[in-house]
N, C-alpha and C positions, 0 to 999 in steps of 0.2 A: 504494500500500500504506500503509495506514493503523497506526500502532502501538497503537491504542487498539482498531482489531476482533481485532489479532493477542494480546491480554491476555485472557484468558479467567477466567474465577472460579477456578479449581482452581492459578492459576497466582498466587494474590493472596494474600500471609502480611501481615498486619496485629500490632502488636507483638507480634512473635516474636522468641523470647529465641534467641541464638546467643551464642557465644562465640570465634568464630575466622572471618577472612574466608575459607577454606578450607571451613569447615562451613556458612557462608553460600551459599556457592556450590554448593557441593554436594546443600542440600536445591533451591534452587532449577531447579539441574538436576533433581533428581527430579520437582518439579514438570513441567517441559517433557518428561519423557519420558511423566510422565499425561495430557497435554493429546495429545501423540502426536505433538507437532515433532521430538522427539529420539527416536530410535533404538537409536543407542549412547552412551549416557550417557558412559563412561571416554574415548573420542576427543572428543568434546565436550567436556569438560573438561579434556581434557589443551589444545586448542585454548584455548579461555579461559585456562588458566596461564601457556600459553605469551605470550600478550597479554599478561597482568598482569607477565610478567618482561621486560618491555620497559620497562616504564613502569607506572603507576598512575592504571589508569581512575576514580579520584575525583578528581571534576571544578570539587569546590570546591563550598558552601552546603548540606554534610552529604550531598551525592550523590555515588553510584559508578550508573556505565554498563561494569562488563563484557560483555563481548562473546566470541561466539567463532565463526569459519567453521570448518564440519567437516563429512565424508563421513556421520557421526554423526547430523548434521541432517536431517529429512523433508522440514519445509516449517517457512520463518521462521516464530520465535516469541519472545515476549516474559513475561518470568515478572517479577515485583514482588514486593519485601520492607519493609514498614517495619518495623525494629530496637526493642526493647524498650528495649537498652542499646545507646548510640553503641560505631561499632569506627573501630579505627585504622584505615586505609588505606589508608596512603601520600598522601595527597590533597594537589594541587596547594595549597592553602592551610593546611594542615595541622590543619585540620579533623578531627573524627571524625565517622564516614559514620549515619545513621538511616535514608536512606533508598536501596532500592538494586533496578539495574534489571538484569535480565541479558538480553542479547539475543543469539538463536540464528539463525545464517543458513547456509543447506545450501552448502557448496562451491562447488555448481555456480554456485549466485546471488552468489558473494561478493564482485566491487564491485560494481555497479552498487546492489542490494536492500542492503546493509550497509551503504552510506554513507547511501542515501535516508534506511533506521530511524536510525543516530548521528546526522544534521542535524536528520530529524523530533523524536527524543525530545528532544537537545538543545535545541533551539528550547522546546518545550514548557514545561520544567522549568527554564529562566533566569530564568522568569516567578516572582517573588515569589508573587504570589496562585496559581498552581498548587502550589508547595512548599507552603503552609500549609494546599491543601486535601486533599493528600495526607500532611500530618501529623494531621488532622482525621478524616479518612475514616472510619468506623465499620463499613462494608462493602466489599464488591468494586466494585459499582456507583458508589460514590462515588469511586474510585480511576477510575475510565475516565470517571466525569464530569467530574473532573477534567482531565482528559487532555483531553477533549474539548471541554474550553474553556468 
């Protein structure tokens, strides 16, 4: 499973203005329930909150990798935000976040397929020239070409 087939266009916000990692999350859940990974948006997100009140998936070099396993979920997805304005995040570096990833994994799949997409995305996005070309990106396509190395 690849995270760059599972990013679709309707799933990709390019400097979008938000105001609260809360309203981040939440359009981006909207998005995943248009793509048609998410189901129930509200368990979904309650799922992702409840991750983010454990700890703070920003992972340091202006990136957040929320996450959330839930019954909510169809079939893993992957929704992308670059921020207009950096947000606070709690981030392991104490960084504010611009860019940010949220990944959807159905229940049933949640280890095995959740850890594969956190190692895959991870891996991807530690890469300097990936962060700069997903600060660059002007479209969707350049956002998965990115990814895609």
């Amino acid at each position: 499973m690849d995270v760059t087939n599972l990013l679709q266009d309707e799933a990709i916000l390019l400097d979008w203005a938000v105001d609260s990692k809360e309203g981040c999350l939440n359009a981006l859940a909207d998005r995943l329930v248009e793509t048609g990974a998410v189901a129930d948006k509200g368990a979904f997100l309650d799922a992702v909150l409840r991750r983010e009140a454990h700890g703070s998936t920003g992972v340091g070099f202006g990136l957040a990798i929320p996450h959330g396993k839930s019954s909510g979920v169809v079939r893993p997805g992957v929704a992308f935000a670059r921020l207009k304005t950096p947000l606070d995040w709690g981030s392991l570096d104490g960084a504010p976040v611009t860019l940010v990833f949220l990944l959807a994994v159905p229940e049933a799949e949640a280890g095995n397929t959740h850890l594969q997409l956190l190692a895959q995305l991870a891996r991807k996005v530690m890469d300097e020239g990936v962060r700069q070309r997903l600060q660059q990106a002007k479209e969707p396509a350049d956002v998965r070409q990115a990814l895609a190395g």
